[in-house]
Wavefront OBJ file of the C-alpha trace (Angstrom):
o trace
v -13.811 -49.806 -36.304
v -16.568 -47.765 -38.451
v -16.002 -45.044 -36.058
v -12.419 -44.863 -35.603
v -12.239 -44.766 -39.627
v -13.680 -41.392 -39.075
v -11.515 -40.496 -36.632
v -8.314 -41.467 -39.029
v -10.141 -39.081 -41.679
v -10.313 -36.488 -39.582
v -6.910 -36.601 -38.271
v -6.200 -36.745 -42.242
v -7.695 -33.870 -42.703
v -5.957 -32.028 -39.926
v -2.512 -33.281 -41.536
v -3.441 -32.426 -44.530
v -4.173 -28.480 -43.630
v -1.327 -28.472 -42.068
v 1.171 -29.884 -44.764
v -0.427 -27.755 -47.879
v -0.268 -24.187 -45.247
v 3.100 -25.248 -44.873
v 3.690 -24.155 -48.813
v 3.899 -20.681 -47.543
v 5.921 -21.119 -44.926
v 8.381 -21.922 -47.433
v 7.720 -18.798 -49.562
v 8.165 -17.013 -46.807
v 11.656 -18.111 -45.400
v 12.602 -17.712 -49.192
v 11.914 -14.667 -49.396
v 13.745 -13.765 -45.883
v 16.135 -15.355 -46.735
v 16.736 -13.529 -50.277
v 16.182 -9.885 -48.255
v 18.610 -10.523 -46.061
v 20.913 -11.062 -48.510
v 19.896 -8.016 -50.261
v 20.476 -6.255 -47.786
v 23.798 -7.341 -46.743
v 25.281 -6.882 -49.785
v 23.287 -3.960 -51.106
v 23.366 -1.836 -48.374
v 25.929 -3.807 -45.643
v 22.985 -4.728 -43.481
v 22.613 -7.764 -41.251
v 20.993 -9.264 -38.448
v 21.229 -12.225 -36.479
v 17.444 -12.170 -36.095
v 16.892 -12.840 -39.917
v 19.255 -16.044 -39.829
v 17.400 -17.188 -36.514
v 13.520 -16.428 -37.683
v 14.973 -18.702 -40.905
v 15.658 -21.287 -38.627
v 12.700 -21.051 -36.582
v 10.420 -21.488 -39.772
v 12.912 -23.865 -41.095
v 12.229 -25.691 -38.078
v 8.027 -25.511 -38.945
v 8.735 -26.958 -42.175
v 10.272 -30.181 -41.291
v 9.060 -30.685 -37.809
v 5.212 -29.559 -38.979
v 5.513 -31.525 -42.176
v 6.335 -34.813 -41.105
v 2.758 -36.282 -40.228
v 2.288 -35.168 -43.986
v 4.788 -37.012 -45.284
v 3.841 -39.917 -43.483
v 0.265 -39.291 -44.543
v 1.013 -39.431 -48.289
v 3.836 -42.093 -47.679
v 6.676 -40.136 -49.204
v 9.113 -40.671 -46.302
v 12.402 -42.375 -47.027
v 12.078 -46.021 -46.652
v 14.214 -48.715 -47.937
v 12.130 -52.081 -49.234
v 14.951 -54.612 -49.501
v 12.515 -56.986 -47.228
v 8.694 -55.279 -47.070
v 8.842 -54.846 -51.101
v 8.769 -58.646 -51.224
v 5.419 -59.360 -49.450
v 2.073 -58.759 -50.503
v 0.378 -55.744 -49.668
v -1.327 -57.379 -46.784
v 2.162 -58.275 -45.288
v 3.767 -55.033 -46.113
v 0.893 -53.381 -43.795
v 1.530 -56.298 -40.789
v 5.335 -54.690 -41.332
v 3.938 -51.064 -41.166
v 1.701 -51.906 -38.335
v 4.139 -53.453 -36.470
v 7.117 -50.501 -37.399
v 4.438 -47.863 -36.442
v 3.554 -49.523 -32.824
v 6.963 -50.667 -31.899
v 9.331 -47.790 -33.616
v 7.055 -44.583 -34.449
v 5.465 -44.476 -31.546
v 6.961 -44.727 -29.025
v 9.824 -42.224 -30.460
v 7.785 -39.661 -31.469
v 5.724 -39.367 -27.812
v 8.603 -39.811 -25.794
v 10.151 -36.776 -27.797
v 7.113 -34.938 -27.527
v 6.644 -35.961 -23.889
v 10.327 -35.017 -23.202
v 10.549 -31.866 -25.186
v 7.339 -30.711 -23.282
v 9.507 -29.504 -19.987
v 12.306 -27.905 -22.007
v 9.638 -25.550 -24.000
v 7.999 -24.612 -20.197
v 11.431 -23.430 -18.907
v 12.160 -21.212 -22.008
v 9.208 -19.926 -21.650
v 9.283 -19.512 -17.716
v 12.892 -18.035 -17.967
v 11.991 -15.928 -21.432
v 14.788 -17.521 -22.684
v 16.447 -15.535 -25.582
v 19.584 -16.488 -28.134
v 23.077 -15.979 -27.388
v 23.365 -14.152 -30.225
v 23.207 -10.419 -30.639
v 20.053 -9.469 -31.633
v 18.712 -12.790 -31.533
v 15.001 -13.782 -31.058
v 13.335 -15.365 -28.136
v 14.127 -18.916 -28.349
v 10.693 -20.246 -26.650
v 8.597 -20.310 -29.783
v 11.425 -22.625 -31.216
v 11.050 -24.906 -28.501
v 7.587 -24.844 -28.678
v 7.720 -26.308 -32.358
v 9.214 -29.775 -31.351
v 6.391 -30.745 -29.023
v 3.733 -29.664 -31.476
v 5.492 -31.183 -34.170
v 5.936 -34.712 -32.860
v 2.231 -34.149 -31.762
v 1.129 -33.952 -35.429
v 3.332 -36.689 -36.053
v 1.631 -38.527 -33.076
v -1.519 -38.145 -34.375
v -0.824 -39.201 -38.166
v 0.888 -42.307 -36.872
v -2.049 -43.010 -34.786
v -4.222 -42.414 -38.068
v -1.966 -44.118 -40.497
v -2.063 -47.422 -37.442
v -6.230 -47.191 -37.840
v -5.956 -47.622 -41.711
v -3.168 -50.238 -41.610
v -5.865 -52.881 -39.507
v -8.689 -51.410 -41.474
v -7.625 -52.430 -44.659
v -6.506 -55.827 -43.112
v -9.870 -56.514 -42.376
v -11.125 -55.069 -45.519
v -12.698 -52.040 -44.371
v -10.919 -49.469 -46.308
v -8.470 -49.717 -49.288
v -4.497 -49.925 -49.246
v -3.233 -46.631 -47.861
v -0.067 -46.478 -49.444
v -1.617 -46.883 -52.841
v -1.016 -43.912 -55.006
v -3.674 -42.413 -56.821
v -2.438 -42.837 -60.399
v -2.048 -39.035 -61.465
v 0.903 -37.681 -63.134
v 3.924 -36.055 -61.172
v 4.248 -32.069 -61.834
v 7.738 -33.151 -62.995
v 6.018 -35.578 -65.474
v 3.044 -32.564 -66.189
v 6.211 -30.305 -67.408
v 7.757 -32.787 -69.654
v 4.331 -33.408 -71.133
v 3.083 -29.502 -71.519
v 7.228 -28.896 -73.092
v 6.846 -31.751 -75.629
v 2.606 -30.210 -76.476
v 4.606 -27.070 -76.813
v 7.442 -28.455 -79.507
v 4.635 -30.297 -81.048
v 5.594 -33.694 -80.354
v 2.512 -34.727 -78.750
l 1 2 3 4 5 6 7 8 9 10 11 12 13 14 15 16 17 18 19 20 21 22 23 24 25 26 27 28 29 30 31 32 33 34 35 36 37 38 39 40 41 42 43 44 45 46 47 48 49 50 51 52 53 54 55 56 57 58 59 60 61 62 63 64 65 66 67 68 69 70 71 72 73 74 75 76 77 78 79 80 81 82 83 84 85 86 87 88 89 90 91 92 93 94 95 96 97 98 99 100 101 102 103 104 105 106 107 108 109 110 111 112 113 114 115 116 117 118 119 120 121 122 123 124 125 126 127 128 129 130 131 132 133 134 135 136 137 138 139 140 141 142 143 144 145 146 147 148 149 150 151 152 153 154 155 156 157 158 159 160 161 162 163 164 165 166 167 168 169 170 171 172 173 174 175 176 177 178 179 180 181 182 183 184 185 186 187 188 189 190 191 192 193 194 195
């Protein structure tokens, strides 16, 4: 178990790369996004490849960052049931929710979305639209995506039965730092003096 604790830190790591890089990715289609509408109105410019390479890195964003949302345990759950056991039954739920739910939707995706990206790359498969971009690096996103995902779940599974048998602590516990949301109240009310 010692050894596949490393592995789950590892993956961890990986996920968490991944999910902080993505931070740019979201500077960047914001400021695509705010160019093209610059341009459009500034100088009656547009093209369908600025919408599409928005949607492509749109694309990065959510399918790239979901292992890290799973990782830090910020997806949207509902705990009308779970939020009434103790922790040790709320990981038997996870456990179970990640091998009989997670699982085996995010490989068969992956698995399935695997043949799709080959053709669009074999056929060099471009958009309908007008100066649209090739549409193979889009494809290519939802297999790596659910791959990250993949391996997070498989990581998040290894910490679930290692904190069961005491190995490790709780994953979902949150370290108990202030929110950035909760930071700006604080540094506005140091500001006015109230502090």
């Amino acid at each position: 178990m010692n050894a596949l604790l490393k592995l789950s830190q590892l993956i961890d790591s990986i996920t968490e790369f991944v999910g902080k890089s993505i931070i740019w990715v979201v500077l960047v289609v914001t400021l695509i996004s705010c160019g093209n509408a610059l341009m459009r109105y500034a100088i009656n410019y547009s093209s369908n490849a600025f919408l599409e390479i928005q949607w492509y890195l749109f694309a990065v964003i959510f399918l790239f960052g979901a292992g890290y949302t799973l990782k830090k345990n910020e997806h949207v759950r509902i705990d009308l049931i779970a939020g009434k056991f103790s922790k040790r039954g709320q990981a038997m739920i996870d456990i179970f929710g990640i091998i009989c739910f997670l699982m085996p939707m995010a490989i068969a995706i992956m698995w399935m979305s695997w043949p799709i990206f080959l053709l669009a790359l074999k056929t060099n498969e471009h958009s309908a639209n007008a100066g649209g971009l090739l549409l193979w690096p889009a494809r290519l996103m939802v297999p790596i995506g659910f791959f990250l995902l993949v391996m997070q779940g498989f990581s998040e599974l290894i910490k679930k039965i290692g904190f069961l048998q005491g190995l490790c602590p709780d994953p979902t516990d949150k370290p108990n730092t202030l929110t950035p949301e909760e930071e700006l109240a604080l540094a506005i009310k140091a500001q006015k003096g109230e502090l």
